[in-house]
C-alpha angles and dihedrals in degrees: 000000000000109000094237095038079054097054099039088059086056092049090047089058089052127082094181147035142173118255119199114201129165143211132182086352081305109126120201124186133195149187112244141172110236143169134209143216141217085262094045100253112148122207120190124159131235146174110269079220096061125103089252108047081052095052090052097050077066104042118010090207125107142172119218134191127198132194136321113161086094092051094259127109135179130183134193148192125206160174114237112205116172110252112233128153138027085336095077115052093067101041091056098069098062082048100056093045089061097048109030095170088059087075094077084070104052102092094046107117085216093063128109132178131214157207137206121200109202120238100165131012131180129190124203125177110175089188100090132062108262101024120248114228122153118162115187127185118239 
């Protein structure tokens, strides 16, 4: 099986993951609904008002964990950009398949969508001997 498409059916099995953001050396992590496409890019919605939307407005790059109570991990580094346009209806619909609760959200004038652009992307499953681990730069 192909390594991304490997990874992407993983994805696909996860409603959350952990995003790490930062701001002044101060790191900040969270909890947060996603969802995931055929090129790995993740979407998942916030408050403009929250700790991490801030601490992207001052530095676009995240780290993000998946998984692991099933012995399979993956973690990814990416690039956040806001979703406007076009882009996002759509978008939002597979979003909001995944994440039914998050509609609630949608007509909050406080509410942003985005998007994560992978740069780096490691897989790790500790269920097999030997483990399988593979990591790939976008």
């Amino acid at each position: 099986m192909d390594k991304k498409q490997k990874i992407l059916d993983f994805l696909k099995t996860q409603k959350h993951m952990v995003i790490a953001t930062e701001s002044n050396s101060i790191p900040e992590a969270a909890l947060v609904g996603f969802c995931e496409f055929d090129n790995l890019n993740l979407m998942f919605g916030t408050a403009t008002t929250s700790r991490k939307f801030q601490n992207i407005q001052n530095n676009s790059r995240v780290a993000i964990v998946f998984g692991f109570s099933e012995g399979i991990t993956v973690q990814y580094e990416g690039i956040v950009s806001i979703m406007i346009g076009n882009e996002i209806a759509e978008d939002k619909k597979k979003y909001f398949e995944k994440q039914p609760q998050a509609k609630k959200y949608e007509s909050d004038p406080n509410q942003v969508y985005l998007k994560i652009i992978p740069i780096w992307v490691r897989y790790t499953n500790v269920t097999q001997d030997p483990q399988e681990v593979f990591e790939f730069t976008a």
